[in-house]
C-alpha positions in Angstrom: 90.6 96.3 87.9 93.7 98.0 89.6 95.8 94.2 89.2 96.1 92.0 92.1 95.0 92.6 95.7 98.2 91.9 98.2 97.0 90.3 101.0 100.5 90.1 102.7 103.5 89.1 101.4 103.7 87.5 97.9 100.0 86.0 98.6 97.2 87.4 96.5 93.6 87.7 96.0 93.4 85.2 92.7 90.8 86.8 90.1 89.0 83.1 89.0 87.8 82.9 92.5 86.4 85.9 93.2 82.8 86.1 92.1 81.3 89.4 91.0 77.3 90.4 91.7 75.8 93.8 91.1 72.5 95.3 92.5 70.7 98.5 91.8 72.5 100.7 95.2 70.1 102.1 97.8 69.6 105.6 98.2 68.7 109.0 96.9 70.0 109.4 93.1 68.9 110.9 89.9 67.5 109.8 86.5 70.6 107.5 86.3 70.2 105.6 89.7 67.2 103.7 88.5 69.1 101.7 85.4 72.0 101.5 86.8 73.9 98.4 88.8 76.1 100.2 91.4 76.2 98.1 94.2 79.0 95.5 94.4 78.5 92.2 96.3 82.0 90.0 95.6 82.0 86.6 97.2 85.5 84.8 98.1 85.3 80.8 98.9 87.3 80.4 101.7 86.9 77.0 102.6 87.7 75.7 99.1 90.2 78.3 97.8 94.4 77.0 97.1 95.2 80.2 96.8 96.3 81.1 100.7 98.8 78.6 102.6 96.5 75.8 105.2 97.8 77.6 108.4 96.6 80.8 107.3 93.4 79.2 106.0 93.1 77.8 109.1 93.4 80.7 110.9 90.8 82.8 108.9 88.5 80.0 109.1 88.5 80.3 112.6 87.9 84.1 113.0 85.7 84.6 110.5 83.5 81.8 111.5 80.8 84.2 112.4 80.8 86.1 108.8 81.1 82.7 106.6 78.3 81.3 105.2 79.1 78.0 103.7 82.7 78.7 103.6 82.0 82.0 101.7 83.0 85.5 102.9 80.7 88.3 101.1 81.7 91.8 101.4 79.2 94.7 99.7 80.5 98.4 98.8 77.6 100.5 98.0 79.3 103.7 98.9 80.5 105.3 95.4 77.9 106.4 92.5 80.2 104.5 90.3 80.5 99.9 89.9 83.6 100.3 89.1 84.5 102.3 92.2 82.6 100.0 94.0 84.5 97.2 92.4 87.6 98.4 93.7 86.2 99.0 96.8 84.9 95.7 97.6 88.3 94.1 96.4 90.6 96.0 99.0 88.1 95.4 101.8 88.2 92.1 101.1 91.8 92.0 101.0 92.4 93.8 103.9 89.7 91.8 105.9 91.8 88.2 104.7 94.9 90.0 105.6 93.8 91.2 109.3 92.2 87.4 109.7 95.0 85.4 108.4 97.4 87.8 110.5 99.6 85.7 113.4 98.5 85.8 117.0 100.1 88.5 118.8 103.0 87.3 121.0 102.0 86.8 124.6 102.5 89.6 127.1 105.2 88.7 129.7 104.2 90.0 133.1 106.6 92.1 134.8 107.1 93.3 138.7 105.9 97.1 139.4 109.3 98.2 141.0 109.5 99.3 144.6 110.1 102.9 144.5 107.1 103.0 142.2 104.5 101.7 144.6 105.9 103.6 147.6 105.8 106.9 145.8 101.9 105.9 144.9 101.3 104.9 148.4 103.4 108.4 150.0 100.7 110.7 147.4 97.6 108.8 148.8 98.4 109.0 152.1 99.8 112.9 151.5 96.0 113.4 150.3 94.2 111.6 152.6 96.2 114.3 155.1 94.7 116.9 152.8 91.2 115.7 152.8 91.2 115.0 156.9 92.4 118.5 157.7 89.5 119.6 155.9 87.0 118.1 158.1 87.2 120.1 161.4 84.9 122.2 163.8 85.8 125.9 162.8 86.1 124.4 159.1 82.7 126.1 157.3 
């Protein structure tokens, strides 16, 4: 492997808790395809790991809920001809998926007033149109 997958920060993906499963890939292929394991599943517990700070935990938890089974997030990579592409492939998507879930809420958007001159200037054009559009509509108009 490449070394340790960033998450954010100084936090990493920790290599003893990452667990490794290879499948033969679906697909068209050659000879080779029918020997070889290309697929990559890797499985990350997230409900059990130490390895990320509670709050983030917490927050990854939460919005993963709907990929987790048993506290586990799986990720697959299927897409190179090669495991150890795969293997790399699976490892950053998993990192980057941890990353985006354990990433703060954004900050809430403050509502602001539409200045005057703004909405006047709207309201001047649609009534400027609506001029254009009934001049259209008269008797010698064909």
């Amino acid at each position: 492997m490449s070394g340790p997958y960033v998450i954010r920060g100084s936090v990493s993906l920790p290599e003893a808790e990452l667990q490794w499963r290879f499948s033969r890939s679906s697909g068209p292929g050659g000879q080779h395809v029918n020997t070889s394991d290309s697929q990559v599943e890797l499985r990350f517990d997230l409900a059990r790991t130490e390895a990320l700070p509670e709050v983030w935990k917490e927050r990854a938890l939460a919005k993963l809920a709907g990929r987790l089974v048993g506290g586990v997030v799986t990720v697959r990579a299927s897409e190179h001809r090669s495991q150890w592409r795969n293997r790399e492939t699976a490892a950053v998507r998993l990192a980057s998926l941890l990353a985006e879930a354990t990433a703060p809420p954004p900050k809430p958007r403050r509502a602001t007033k539409i200045p005057r001159g703004i909405n006047e200037r709207r309201l001047r054009q649609k009534k400027q149109r609506a001029e254009t559009k009934r001049g259209r509509t008269g008797k010698d108009w064909t």
